[in-house]
C-alpha positions as YAML, in Angstrom:
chain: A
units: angstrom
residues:
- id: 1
  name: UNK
  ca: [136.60, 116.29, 116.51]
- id: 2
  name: UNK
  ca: [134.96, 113.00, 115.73]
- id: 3
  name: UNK
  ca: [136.05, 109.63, 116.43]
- id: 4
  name: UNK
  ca: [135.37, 106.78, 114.59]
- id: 5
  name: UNK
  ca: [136.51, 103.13, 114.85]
- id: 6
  name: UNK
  ca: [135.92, 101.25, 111.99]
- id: 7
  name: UNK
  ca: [135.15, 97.25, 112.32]
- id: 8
  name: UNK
  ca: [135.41, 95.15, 109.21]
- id: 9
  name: UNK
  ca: [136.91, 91.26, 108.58]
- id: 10
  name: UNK
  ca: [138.78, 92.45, 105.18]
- id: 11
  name: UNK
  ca: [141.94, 94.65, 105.23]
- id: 12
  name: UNK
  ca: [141.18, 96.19, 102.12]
- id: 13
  name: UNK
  ca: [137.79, 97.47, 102.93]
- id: 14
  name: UNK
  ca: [138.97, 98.70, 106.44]
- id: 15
  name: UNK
  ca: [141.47, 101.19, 104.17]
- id: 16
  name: UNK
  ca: [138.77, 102.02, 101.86]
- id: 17
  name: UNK
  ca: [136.26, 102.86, 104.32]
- id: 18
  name: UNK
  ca: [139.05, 105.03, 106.67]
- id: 19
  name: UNK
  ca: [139.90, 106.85, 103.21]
- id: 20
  name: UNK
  ca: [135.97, 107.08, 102.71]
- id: 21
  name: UNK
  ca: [135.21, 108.28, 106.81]
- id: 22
  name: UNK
  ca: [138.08, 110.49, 106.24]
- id: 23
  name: UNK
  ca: [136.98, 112.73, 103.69]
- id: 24
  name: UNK
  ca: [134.54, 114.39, 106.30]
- id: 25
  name: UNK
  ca: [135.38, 116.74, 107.82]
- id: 26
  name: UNK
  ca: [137.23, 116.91, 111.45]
- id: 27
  name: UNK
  ca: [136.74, 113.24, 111.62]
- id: 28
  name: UNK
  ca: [139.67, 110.51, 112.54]
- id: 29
  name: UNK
  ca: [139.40, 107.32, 112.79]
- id: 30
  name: UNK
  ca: [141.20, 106.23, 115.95]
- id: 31
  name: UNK
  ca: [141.36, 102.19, 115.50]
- id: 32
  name: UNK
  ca: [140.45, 99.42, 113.26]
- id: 33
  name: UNK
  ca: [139.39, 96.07, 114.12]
- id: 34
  name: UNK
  ca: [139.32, 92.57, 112.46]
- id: 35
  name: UNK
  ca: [136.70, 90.71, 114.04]
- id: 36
  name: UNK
  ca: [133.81, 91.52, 116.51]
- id: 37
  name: UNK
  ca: [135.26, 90.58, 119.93]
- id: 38
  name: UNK
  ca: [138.06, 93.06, 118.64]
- id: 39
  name: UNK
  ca: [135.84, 95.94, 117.90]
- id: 40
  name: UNK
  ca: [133.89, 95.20, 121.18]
- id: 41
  name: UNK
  ca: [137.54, 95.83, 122.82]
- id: 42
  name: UNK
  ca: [138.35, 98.76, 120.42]
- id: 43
  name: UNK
  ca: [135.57, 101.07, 121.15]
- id: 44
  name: UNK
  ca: [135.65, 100.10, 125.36]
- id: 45
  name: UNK
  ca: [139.59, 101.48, 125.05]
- id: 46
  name: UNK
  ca: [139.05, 104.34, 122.56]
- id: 47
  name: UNK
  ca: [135.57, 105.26, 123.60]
- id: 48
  name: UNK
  ca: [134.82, 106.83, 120.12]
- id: 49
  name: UNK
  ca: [131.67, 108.87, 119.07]
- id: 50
  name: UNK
  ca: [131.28, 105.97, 116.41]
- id: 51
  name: UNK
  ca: [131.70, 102.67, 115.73]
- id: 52
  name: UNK
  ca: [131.45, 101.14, 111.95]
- id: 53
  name: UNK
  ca: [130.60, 97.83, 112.06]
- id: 54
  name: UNK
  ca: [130.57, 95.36, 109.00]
- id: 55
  name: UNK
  ca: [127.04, 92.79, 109.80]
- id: 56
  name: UNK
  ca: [129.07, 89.50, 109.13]
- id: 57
  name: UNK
  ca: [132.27, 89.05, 111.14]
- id: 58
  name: UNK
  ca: [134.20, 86.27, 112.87]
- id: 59
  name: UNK
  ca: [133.89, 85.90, 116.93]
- id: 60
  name: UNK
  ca: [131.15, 88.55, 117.63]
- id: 61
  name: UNK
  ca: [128.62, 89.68, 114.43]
- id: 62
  name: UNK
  ca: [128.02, 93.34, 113.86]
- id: 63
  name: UNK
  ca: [124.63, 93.34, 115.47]
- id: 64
  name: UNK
  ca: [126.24, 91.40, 118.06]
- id: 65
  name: UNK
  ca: [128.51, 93.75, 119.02]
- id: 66
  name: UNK
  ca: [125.82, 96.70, 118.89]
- id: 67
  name: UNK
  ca: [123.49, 94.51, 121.15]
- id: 68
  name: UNK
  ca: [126.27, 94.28, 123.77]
- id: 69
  name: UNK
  ca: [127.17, 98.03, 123.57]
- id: 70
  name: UNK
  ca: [123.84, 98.79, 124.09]
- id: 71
  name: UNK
  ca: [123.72, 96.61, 127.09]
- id: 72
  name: UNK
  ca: [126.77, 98.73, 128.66]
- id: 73
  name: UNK
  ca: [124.52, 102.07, 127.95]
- id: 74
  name: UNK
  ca: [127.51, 103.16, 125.24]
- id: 75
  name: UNK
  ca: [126.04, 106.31, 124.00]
- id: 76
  name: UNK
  ca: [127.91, 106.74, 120.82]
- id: 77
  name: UNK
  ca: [126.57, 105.97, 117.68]
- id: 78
  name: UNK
  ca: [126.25, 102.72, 115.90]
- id: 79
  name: UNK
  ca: [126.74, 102.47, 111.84]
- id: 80
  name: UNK
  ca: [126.23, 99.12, 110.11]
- id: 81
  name: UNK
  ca: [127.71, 98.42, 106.85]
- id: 82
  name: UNK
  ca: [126.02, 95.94, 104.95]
- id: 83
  name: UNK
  ca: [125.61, 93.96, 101.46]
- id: 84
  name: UNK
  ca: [122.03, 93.09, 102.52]
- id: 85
  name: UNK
  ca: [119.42, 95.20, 101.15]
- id: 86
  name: UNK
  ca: [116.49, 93.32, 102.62]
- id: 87
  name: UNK
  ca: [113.95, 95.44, 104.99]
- id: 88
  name: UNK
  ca: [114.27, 92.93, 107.73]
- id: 89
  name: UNK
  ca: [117.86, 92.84, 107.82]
- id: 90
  name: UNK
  ca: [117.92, 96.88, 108.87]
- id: 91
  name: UNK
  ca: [115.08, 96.24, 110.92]
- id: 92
  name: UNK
  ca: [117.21, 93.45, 112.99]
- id: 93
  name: UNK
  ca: [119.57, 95.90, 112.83]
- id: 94
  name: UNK
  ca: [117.86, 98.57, 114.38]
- id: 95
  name: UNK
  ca: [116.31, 96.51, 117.01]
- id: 96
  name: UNK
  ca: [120.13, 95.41, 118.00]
- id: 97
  name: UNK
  ca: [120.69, 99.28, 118.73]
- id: 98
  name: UNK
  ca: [122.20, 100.37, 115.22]
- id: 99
  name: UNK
  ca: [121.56, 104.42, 114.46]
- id: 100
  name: UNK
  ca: [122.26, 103.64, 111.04]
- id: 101
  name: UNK
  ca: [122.27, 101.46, 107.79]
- id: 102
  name: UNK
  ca: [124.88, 101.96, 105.04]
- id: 103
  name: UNK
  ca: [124.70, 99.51, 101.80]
- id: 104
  name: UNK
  ca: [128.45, 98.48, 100.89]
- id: 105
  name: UNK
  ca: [127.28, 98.96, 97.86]
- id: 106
  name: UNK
  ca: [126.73, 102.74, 98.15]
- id: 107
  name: UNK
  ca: [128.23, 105.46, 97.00]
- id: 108
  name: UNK
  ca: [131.07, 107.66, 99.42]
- id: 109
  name: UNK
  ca: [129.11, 110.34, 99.51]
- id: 110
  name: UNK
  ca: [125.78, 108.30, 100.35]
- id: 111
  name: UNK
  ca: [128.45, 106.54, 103.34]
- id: 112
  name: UNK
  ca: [129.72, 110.16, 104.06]
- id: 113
  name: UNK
  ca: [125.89, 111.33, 104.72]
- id: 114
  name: UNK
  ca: [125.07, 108.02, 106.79]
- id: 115
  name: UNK
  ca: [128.25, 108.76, 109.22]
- id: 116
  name: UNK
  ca: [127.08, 112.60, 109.47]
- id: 117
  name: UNK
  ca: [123.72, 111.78, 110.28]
- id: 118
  name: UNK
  ca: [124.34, 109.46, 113.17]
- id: 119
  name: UNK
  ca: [127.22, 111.59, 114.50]
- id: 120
  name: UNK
  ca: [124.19, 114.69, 114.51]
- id: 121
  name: UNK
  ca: [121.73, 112.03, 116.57]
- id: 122
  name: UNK
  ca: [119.71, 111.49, 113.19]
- id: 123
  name: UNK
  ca: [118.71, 107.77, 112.14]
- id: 124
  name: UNK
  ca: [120.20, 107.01, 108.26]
- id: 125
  name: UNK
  ca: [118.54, 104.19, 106.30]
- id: 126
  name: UNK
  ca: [119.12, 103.53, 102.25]
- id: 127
  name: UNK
  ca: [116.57, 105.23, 100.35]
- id: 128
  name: UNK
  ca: [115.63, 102.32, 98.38]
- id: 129
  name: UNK
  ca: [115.39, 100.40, 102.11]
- id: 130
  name: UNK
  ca: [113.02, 102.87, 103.44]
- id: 131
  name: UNK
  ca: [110.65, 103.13, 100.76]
- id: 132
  name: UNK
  ca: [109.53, 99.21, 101.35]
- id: 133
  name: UNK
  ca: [109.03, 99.49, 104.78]
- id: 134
  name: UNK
  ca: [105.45, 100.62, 105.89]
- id: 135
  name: UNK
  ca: [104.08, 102.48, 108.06]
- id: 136
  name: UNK
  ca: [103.40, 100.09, 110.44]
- id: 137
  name: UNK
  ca: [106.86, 98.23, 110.73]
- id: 138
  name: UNK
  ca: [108.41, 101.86, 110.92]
- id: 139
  name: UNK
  ca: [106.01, 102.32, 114.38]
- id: 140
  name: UNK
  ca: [107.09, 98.55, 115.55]
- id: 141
  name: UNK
  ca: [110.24, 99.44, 115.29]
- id: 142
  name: UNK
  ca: [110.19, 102.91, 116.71]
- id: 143
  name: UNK
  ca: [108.69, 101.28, 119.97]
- id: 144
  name: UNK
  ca: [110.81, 98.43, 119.86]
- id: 145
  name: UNK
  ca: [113.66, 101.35, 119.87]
- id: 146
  name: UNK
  ca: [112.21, 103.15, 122.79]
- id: 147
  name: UNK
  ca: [111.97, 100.22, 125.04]
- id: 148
  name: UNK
  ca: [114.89, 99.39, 124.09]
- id: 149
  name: UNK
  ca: [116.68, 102.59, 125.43]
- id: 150
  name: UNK
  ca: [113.96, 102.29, 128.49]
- id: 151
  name: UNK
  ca: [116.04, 99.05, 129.22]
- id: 152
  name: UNK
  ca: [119.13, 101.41, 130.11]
- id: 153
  name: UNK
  ca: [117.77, 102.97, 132.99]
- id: 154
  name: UNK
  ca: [118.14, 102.16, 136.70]
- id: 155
  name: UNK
  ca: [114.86, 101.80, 138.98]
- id: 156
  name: UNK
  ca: [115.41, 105.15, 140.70]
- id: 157
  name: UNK
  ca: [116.36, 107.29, 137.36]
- id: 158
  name: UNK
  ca: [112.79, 105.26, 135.89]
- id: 159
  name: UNK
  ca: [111.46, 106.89, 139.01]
- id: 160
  name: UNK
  ca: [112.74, 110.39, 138.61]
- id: 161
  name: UNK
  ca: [112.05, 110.05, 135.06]
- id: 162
  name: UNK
  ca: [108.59, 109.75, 135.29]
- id: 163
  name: UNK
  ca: [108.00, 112.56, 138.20]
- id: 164
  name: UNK
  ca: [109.71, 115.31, 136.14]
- id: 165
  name: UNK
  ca: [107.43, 114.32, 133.64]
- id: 166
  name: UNK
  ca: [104.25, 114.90, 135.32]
- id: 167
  name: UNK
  ca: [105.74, 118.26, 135.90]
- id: 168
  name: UNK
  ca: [107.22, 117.84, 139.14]
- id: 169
  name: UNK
  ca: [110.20, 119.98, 140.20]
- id: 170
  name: UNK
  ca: [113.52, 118.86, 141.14]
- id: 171
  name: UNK
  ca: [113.13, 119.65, 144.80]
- id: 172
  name: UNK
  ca: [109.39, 117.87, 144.65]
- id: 173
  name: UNK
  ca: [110.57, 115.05, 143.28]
- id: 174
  name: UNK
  ca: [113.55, 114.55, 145.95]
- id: 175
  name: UNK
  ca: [110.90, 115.17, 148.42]
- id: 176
  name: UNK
  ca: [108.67, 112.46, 147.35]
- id: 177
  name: UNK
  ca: [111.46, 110.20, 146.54]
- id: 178
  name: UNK
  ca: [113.38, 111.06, 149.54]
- id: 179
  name: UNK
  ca: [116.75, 111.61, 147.97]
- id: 180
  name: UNK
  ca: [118.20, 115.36, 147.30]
- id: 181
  name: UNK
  ca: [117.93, 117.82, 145.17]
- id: 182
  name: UNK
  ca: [121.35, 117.63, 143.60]
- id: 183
  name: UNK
  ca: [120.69, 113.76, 143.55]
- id: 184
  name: UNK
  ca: [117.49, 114.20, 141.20]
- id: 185
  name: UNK
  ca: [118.95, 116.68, 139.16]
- id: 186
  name: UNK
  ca: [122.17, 113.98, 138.63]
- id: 187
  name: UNK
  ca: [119.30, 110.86, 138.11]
- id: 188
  name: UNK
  ca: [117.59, 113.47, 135.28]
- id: 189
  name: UNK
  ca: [121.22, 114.78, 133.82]
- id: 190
  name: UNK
  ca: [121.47, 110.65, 132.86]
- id: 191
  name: UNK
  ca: [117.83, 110.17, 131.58]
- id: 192
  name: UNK
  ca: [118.59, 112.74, 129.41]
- id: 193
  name: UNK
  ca: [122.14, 111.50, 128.44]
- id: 194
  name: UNK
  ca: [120.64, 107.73, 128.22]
- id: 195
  name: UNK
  ca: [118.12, 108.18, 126.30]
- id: 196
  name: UNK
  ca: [119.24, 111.12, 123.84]
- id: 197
  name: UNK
  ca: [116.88, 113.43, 124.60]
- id: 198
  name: UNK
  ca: [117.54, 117.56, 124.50]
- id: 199
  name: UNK
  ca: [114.63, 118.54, 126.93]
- id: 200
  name: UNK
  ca: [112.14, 118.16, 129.46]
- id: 201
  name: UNK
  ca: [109.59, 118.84, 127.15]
- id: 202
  name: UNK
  ca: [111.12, 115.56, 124.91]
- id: 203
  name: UNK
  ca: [110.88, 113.47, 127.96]
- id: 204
  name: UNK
  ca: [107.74, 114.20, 128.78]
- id: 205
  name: UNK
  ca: [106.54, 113.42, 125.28]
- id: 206
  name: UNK
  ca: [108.71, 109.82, 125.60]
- id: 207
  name: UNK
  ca: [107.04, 109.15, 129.22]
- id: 208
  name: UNK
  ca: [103.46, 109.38, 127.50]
- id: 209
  name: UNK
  ca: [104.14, 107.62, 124.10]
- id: 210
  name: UNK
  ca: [105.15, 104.15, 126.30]
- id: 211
  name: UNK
  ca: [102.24, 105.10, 128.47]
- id: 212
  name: UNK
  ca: [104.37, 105.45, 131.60]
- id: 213
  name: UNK
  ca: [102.11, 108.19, 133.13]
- id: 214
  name: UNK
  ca: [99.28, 106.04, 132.97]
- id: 215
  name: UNK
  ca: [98.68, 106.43, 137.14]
- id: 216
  name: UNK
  ca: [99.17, 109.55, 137.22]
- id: 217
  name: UNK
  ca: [96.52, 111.38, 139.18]
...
């Protein structure tokens, strides 16, 4: 079952977005917070799969707060609610380590979909959002994202990282690192985890697209 904690500066549109987050299904939202250092606090204690966090709030902003979770390699999912409809704002938003972009605006259907898709690992943006952004600020920010979740790992998990990808085993890879095999497979088992990605095959694609194998031989 889902958990959500929602993060908003208005009372009101805490309750209306808990009846909103509510209506899908298994979900419960497990705290609500007033300002941003709150929420910050909130999701360390509750450790939800989601935080909902309004852009403009007193202490800590939205993107503030998803910039710091970030930093702490939180792997739940970020939502921002927002009354800004400009293309840069979600891009900021993004960049800060947001999984997804929800007009307040929107319908609760459209704010049902945007919680869904982030809870399933799949980026949400407003339609009428994505259509103005082109092609090549959707690639900016799709490397900005993957250095961003780069950022997260520790030397040695960079370094098993980029072995399995050349298509090293476990055991070759503790070999040439000189650490064991149960060791590797725990440094991989967090790659994975850290970076959201189901497969060897997906990390070998993410190793290559930042140009990491470049020395290989």
């Amino acid at each position: 079952m889902p958990d959500v904690v929602i993060a908003d500066d208005h009372a009101v549109v805490r309750t209306g977005i808990r009846s909103v987050l509510e209506g899908v299904d298994g979900v419960s939202v497990v705290a609500e917070a007033s300002d941003g250092t709150e929420a910050l606090e909130m999701v360390r204690t509750h450790r939800p799969d989601c935080v909902v966090l309004d852009v403009n709030m007193p202490g800590l902003t939205g993107l503030e707060v998803a910039r710091a979770l970030r930093d702490e390699a939180w792997d739940g999912a970020v939502l921002i609610l927002s009354m800004h409809d400009d293309p840069e704002y979600v891009l900021e938003a993004i960049r800060a380590g947001a999984d997804g972009y929800v007009l307040k605006d929107a319908a609760p259907a459209e704010v049902r979909t945007a919680l869904s898709d982030v809870l399933a690992g799949r980026e949400h943006l407003p339609d009428r959002v994505t259509h103005q952004l082109s092609v090549a600020l959707r690639e900016e920010l799709e490397r900005d994202r993957q250095r961003a979740r780069l950022d997260q790992l520790t030397p040695r998990e960079r370094e098993v990282m980029t072995e399995i990808a050349r298509g090293r085993t476990n055991r070759e890879t503790g070999e040439l690192l000189g650490i064991s095999t149960r060791t590797v497979e725990t440094h991989r088992l967090r790659v994975m985890t850290k970076l959201k990605l189901g497969s060897v095959a997906e990390l070998t694609r993410f190793v290559i697209e930042l140009g990491l194998d470049s020395d290989t031989g």
